[in-house]
C-alpha positions in Angstrom: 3.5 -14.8 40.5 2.9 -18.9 40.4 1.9 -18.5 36.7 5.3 -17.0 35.2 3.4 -17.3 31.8 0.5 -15.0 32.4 1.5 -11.6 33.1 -1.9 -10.3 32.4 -3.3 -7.7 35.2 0.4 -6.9 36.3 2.5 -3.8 35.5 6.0 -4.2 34.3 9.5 -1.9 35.5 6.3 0.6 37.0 5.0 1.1 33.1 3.3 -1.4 31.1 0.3 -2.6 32.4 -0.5 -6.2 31.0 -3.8 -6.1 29.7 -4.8 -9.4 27.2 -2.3 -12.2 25.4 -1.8 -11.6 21.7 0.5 -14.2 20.6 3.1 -16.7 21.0 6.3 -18.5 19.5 8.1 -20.8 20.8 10.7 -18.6 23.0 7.9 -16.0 24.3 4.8 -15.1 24.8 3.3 -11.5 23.6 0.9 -9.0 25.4 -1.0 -6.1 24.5 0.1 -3.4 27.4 -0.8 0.1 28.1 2.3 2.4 28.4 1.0 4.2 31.2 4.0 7.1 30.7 3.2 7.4 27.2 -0.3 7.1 27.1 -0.4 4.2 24.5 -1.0 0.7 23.9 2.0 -1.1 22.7 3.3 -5.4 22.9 5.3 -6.3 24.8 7.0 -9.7 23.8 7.9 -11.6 26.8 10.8 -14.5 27.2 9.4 -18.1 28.2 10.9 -18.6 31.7 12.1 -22.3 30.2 13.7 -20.3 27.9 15.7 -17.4 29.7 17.0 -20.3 31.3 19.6 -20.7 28.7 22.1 -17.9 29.3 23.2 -18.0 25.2 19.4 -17.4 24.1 19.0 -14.5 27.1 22.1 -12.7 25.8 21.2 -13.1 22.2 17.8 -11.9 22.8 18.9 -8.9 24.8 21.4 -7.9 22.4 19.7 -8.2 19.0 16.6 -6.7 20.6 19.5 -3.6 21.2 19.9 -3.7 18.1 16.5 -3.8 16.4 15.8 -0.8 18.3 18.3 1.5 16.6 16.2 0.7 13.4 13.7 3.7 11.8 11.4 2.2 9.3 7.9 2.5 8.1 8.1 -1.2 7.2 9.9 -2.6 10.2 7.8 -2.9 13.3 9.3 -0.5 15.4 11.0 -1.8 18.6 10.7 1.2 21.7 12.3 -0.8 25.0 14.0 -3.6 25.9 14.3 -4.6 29.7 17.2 -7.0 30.5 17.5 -8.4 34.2 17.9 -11.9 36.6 13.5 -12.1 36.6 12.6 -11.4 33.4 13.6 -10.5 29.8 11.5 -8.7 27.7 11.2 -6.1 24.6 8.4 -3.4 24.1 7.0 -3.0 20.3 5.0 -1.1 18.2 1.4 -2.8 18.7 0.2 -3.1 15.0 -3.0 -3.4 13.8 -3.4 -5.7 11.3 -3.1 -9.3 9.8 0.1 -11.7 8.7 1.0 -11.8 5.3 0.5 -15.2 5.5 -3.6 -15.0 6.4 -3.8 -12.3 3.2 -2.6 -15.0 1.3 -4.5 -17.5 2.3 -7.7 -15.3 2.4 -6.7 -13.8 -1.2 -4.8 -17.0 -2.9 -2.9 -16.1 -5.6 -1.7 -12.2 -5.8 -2.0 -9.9 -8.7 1.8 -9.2 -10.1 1.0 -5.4 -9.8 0.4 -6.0 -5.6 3.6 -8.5 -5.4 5.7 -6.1 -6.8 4.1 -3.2 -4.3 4.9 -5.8 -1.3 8.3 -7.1 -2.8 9.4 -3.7 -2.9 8.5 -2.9 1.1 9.9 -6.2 2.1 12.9 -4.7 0.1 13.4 -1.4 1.8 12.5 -3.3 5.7 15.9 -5.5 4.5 17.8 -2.5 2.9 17.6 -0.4 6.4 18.3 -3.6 8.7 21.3 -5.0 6.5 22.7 -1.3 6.4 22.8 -1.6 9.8 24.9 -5.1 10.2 21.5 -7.1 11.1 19.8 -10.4 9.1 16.3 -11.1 9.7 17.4 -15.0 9.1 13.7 -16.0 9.3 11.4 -14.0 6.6 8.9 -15.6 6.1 4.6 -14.5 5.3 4.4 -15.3 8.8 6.8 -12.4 10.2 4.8 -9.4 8.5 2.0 -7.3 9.2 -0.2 -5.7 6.7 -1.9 -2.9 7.8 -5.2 -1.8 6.4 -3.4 1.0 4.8 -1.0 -1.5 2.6 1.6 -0.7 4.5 3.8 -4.2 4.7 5.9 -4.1 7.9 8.4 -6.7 8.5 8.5 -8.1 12.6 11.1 -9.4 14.8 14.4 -9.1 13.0 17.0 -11.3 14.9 14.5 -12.8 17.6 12.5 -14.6 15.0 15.6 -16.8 14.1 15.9 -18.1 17.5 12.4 -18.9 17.1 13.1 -20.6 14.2 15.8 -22.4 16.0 13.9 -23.7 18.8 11.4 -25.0 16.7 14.3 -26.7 14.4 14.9 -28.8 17.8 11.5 -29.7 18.6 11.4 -30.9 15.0 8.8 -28.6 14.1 10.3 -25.8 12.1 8.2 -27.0 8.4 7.0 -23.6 8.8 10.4 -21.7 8.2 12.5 -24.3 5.9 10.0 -23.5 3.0 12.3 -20.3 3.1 15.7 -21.0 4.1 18.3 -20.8 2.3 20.3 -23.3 0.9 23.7 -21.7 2.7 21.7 -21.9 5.8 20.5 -25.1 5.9 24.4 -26.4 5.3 25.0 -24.6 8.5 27.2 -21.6 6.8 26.5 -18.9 8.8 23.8 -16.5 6.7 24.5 -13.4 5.4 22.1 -10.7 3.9 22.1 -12.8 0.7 20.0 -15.5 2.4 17.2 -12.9 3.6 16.8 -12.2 -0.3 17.0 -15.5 -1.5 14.1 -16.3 1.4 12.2 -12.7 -0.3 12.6 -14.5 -3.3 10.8 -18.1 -2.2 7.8 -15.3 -0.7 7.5 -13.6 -4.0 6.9 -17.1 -5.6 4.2 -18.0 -3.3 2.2 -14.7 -3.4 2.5 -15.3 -7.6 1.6 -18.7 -7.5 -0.5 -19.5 -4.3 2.5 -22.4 -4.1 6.1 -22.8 -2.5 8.7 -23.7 -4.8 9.6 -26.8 -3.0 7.1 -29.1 -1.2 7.7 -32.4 0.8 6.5 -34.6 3.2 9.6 -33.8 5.6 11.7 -31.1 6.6 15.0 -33.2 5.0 13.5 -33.8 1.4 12.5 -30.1 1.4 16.1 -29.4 2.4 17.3 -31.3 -0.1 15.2 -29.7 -2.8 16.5 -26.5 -1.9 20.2 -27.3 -1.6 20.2 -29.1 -5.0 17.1 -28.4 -7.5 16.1 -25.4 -9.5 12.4 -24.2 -9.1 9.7 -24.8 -11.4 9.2 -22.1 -13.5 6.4 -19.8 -12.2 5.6 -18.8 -15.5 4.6 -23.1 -15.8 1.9 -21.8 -13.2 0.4 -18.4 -14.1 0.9 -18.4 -18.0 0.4 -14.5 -18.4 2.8 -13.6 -15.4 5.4 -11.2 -16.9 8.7 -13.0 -17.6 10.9 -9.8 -16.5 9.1 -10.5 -12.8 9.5 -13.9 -13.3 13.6 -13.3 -14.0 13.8 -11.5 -11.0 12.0 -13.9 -8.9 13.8 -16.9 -9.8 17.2 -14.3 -9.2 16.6 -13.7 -5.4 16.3 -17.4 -4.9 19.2 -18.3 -7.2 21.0 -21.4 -5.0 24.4 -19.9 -6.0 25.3 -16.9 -3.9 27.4 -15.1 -6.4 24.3 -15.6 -9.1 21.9 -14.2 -6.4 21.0 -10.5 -5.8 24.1 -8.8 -3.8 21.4 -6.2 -1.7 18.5 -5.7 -1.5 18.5 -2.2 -3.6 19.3 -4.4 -6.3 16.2 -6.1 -6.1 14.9 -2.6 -5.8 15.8 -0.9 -9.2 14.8 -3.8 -10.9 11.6 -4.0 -9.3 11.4 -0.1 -10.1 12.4 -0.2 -14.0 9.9 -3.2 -14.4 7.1 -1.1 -13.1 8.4 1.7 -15.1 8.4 -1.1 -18.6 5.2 -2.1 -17.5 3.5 1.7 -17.8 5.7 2.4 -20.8 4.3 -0.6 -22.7 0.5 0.4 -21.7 1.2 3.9 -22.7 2.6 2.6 -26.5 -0.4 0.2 -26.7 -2.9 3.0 -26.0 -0.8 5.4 -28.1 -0.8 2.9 -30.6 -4.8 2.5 -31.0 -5.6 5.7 -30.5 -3.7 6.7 -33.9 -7.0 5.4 -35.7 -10.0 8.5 -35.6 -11.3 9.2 -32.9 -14.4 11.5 -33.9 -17.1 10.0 -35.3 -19.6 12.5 -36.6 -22.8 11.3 -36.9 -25.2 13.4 -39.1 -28.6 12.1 -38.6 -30.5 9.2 -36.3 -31.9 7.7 -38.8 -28.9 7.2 -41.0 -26.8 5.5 -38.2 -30.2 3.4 -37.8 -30.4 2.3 -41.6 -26.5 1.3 -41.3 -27.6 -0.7 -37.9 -29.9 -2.4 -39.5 -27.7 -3.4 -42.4 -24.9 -5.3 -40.1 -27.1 -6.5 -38.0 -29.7 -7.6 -40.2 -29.1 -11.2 -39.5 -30.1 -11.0 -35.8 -33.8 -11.8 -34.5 -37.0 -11.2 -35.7 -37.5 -8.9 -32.5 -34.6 -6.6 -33.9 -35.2 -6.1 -36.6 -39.0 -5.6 -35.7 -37.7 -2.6 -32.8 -35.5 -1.5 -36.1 -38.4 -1.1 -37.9 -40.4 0.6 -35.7 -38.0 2.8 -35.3 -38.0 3.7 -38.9 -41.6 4.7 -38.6 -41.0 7.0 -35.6 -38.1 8.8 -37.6 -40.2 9.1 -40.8 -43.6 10.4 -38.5 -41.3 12.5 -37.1 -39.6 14.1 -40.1 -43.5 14.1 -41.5 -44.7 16.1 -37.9 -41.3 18.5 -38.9 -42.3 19.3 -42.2 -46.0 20.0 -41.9 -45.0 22.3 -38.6 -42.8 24.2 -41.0 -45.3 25.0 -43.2 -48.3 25.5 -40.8 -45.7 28.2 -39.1 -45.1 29.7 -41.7 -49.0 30.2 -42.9 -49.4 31.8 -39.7 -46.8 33.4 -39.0 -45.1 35.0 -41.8 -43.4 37.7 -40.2 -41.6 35.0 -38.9 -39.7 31.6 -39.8 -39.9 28.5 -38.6 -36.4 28.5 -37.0 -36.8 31.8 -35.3 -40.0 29.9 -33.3 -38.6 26.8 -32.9 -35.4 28.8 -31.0 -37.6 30.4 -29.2 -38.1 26.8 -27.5 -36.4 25.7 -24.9 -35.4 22.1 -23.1 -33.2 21.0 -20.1 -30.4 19.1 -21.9 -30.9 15.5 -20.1 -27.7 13.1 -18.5 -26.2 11.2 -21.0 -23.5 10.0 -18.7 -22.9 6.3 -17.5 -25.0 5.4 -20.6 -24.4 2.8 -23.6 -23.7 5.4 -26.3 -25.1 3.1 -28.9 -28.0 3.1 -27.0 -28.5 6.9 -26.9 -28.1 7.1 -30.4 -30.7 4.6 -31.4 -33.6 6.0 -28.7 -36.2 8.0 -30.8 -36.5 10.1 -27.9 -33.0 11.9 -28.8 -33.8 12.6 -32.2 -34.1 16.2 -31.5 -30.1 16.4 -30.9 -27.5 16.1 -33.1 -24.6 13.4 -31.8 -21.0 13.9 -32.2 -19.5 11.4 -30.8 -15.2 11.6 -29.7 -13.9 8.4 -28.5 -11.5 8.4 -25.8 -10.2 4.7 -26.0 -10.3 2.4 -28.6 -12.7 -0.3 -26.4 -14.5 3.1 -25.8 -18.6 2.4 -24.8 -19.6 4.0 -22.0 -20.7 8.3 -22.0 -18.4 9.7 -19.4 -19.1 13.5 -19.9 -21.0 15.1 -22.5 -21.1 19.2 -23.6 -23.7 20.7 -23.0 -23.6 19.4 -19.6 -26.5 17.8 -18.1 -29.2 20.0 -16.4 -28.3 23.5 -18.8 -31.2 24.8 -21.0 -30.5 24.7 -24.3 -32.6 26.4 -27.9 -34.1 23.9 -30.1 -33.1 24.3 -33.1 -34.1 22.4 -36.6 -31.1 20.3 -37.9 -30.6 19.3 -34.4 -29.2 20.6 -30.2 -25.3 19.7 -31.4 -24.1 17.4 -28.1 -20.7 16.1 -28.0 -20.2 12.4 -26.3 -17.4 11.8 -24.7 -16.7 7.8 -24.6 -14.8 6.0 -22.5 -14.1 2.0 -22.0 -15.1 2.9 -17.9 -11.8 3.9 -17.4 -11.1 7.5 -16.1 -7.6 9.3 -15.9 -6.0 9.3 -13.0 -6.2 12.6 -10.6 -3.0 14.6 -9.7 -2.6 14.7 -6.3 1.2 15.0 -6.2 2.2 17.1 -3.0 -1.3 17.1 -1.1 -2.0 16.2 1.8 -2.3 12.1 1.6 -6.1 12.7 2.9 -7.4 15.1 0.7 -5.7 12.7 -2.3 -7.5 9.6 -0.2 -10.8 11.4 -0.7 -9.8 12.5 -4.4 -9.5 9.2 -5.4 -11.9 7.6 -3.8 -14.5 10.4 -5.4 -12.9 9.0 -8.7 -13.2 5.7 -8.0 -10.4 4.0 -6.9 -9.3 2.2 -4.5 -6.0 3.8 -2.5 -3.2 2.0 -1.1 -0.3 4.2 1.3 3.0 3.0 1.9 5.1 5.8 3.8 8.4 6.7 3.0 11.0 8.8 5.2 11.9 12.2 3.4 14.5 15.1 4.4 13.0 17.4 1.6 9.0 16.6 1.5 6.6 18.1 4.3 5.3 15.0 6.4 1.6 13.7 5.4 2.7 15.0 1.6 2.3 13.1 -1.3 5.8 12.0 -2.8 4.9 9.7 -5.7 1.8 8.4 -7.3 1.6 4.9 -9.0 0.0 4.5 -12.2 1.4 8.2 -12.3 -1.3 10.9 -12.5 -3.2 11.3 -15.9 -2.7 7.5 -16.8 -6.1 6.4 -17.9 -7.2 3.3 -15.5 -10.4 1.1 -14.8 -12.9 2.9 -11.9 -12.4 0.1 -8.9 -8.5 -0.1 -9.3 -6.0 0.7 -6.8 -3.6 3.8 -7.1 -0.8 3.2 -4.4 0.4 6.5 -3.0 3.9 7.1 -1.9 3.3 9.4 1.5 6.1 11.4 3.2 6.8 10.4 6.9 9.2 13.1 7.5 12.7 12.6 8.3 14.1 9.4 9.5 14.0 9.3 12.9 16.6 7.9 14.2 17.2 6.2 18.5 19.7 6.9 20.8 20.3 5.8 24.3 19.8 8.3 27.0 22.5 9.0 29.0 22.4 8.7 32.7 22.4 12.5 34.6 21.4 11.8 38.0 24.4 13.1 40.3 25.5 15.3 37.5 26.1 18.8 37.9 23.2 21.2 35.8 25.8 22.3 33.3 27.7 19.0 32.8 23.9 17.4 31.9 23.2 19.8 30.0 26.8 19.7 28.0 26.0 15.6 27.8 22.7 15.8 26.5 23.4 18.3 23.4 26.4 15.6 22.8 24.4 12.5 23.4 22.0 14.3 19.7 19.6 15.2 22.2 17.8 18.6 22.8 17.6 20.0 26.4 14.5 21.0 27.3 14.9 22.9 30.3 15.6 22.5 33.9 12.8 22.2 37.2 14.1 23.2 40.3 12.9 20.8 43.6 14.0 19.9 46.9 15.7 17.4 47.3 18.6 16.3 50.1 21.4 16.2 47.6 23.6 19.5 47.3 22.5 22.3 45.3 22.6 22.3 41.3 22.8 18.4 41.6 20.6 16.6 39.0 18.0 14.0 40.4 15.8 12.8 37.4 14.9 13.3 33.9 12.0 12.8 32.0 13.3 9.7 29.9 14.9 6.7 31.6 18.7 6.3 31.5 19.7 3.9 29.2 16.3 3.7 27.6 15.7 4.4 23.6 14.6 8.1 22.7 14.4 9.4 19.2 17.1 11.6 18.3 16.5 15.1 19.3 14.0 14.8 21.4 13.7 17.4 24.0 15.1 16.3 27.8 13.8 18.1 31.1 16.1 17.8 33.9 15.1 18.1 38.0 17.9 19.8 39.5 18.0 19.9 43.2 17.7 23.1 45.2 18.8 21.5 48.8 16.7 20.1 51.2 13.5 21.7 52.0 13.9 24.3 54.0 17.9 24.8 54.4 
């Protein structure tokens, strides 16, 4: 091919067929492919041929692209191949659908704390798993994570974005990435998993404040900032930002190593017992109001009127002109009461007036949604009697009322008793703990929230099972907020390299592959001019990535056709 840098309409190793370009960095270029064994779409990130020119970046690339692949994370885009040879050099990825963190924060400007800590904490656990395994990112940055449209933060290209990063340092272009460095890496010391949290810290200041902690009109005064200033306090920024996140912002990026966060599960726990403060304190606060009555009997219309009109009496002419015709309603009414009493009882007087008027019926109408102020003061309702039990100290807004709406209920002559249930718009948050993360989606949404997943691997909970709910379940929380849903994804699945069986004998394979923490599968017998009980294929490439355990078919050669 004359154009080494469009691969589109070609098909890679016999698998991936090139189908549109994606994206680009400054060492490769990356496709959207169709793995034609697998049945999927996938990207395939392809070296610049200027750049696979240099034997150092080839190797590098090749072996931290190994290495990447060993990795099992929700929040890691997942790496499935890596091709190494004299044409071309190339890794296969999980194709995500989504945007940058970088184009949610520019769409969004500044974050919410609640969301930055629900990122922080991803970012968190993508850095855990990699430095666990001996890797640095060297390069986070908004720019090298993918939110999905679930809220599930993953965190791209751990290794290979640094030697991004280095090219662009050469071409004098690399603004983008020295926003987050580290001040140990820009002094050339060699990084460590320290200066991936001290770069989580510098995103966790932006996504607060819409800013980055240092600014410049060069890549050398912003690496002096770094190396030898503090930052300005966010809490100079966003006054009501809460000074516990603010602590353990300005801790990740703290210049000093030893002063800094030692792992990321540090950042971690305190991410966790801040969120945990943060629901303690609302629950006090709420506790704390609601220790003033909450039931407030009301015995008549017209008296809650009459005290109306006494506060208020100061307002407009048109108040207290509605006031007073409201008065006259109660008091024709009352009048219309009275002389059907006694006109009941003149004809009737085998019966009272109470035993007819419960022989009256009405369907009780929908109070809910409604101003309860409002309900009380409408001359319509004077036929029930109100209690009224407030559920929040803010409380204005009917959120259920006994007897519910549409039931027939007796009329009676002090008043159809109706409890009110008031609310500030805020409903309690549903249990869903250990359903299916659908039927919760649809739970939640029903009671009007908004739902946010981030998956989490699990040995003990059933895959697609709620593990965690955030505010927990029976908090009380404002219809139109987000509940964030912590969703089993199973256990962790962990990649091994498939060994090589062709010219093995059936038994020896199958002895290899339960030691290599595979599963064998089985054996199919073909033709084939090698001897008898030989092994020709598999149905995984040798040396290729496979998740642990999966099952391995081998093709085991019965002689040559015919013999």
């Amino acid at each position: 091919m004359d154009n080494k840098d469009n691969y589109i309409g070609t098909v890679l190793d016999g698998r991936y067929a090139i189908t549109e370009k994606i994206g680009e960095g400054g060492m490769a270029v990356v496709y959207k492919a169709m793995d034609q064994r697998l049945n999927r779409f996938v990207a395939v990130k392809i070296m610049r041929p200027e750049m696979a020119k240099e034997e150092e970046f080839r190797q590098r690339f090749f072996t931290e692209s190994h290495a990447v692949a060993m990795l099992s994370s929700p929040n890691i885009v997942a790496v499935y191949d890596v091709s190494h040879s004299a044409d071309i050099e190339y890794i296969v990825m999980e194709l995500v659908d989504g945007i940058t963190l970088k184009q949610y924060m520019e769409r969004k400007g500044r974050i919410p704390w609640r969301e930055v800590v629900f990122f922080s904490k991803q970012i968190a656990r993508a850095l855990s798993k990699a430095h666990e395994k001996g890797l640095v990112h060297r390069d986070i940055k908004p720019q090298n994570m993918l939110l999905l449209r679930d809220g599930t933060l993953k965190v791209g290209d751990f290794g290979i974005a640094a030697l991004e990063s280095e090219i662009a340092e050469e071409s004098g272009t690399a603004i983008g990435s020295i926003h987050y460095t580290a001040p140990e890496q820009i002094r050339g010391e060699s990084p460590d998993p320290r200066s991936d949290l001290y770069s989580l810290g510098v995103v966790m200041y932006e996504m607060l404040t819409a800013q980055k902690p240092f600014s410049g009109e060069s890549v050398g005064e912003i690496a002096v900032k770094h190396m030898n200033m503090a930052p300005p306090s966010p809490r100079e920024v966003v006054a009501d930002l809460p000074a516990e996140l603010e602590r353990i912002t300005l801790k990740a990026m703290n210049p000093n190593l030893p002063d800094r966060y030692q792992s990321a599960e540090e950042i971690i726990q305190d991410l966790d017992r801040f969120a945990v403060s943060q629901a303690q304190k609302a629950d006090e606060a709420e506790a704390e109001a609601l220790e003033t009555p909450s039931v407030v009997p009301v015995r008549s219309v017209s008296e809650l009127s009459k005290e109306k009109y006494r506060l208020r009496r100061r307002r407009s002419g048109r108040v207290s002109f509605l006031l007073g015709a409201f008065g006259v309603i109660i008091t024709i009414l009352a009048l219309y009461g009275f002389l059907n009493r006694y006109f009941l009882t003149e004809l009737f007087p085998d019966k009272t007036a109470e035993d007819y008027m419960a022989t009256r019926h009405i369907e009780m109408p929908n109070f809910q949604g409604q101003e309860y102020e409002a309900i009380l003061q409408d001359p319509n309702n004077a036929i029930f009697k109100f209690e009224v039990v407030l559920l929040s100290p803010s409380a204005t807004t009917v959120e259920r009322q006994d007897p519910a709406a549409g039931t027939r209920e007796s009329v009676r002559p002090d008043g159809i008793p109706v409890r009110l249930y008031v609310s500030s718009g805020q409903a309690l948050v549903p249990d869903v703990f250990g359903q299916d993360y659908r039927e919760a989606t649809a739970m939640l949404r029903i009671s009007g929230y908004y739902v946010e997943i981030v998956d989490e691997t699990s040995d003990t909970v059933e895959r697609n099972r709620v593990m965690n709910i955030y505010p927990a379940a029976g908090t009380e929380l404002a219809q139109g907020s987000t509940v964030y849903l912590t969703v089993s994804a199973g256990p962790e699945l962990v990649n091994v390299v498939m060994p090589n069986l062709v010219g093995l004998a059936e038994t020896a394979a199958i002895q290899k592959i339960e030691q290599s923490e595979l599963s064998y599968g089985g054996s199919e017998y073909v033709s084939s001019d090698l001897p008898v009980g030989t092994v020709i294929g598999m149905n995984a490439d040798a040396n290729s990535y496979v998740q642990a355990h999966s099952k391995i078919v081998i093709r085991v050669s019965t002689g040559p056709e015919g013999a």
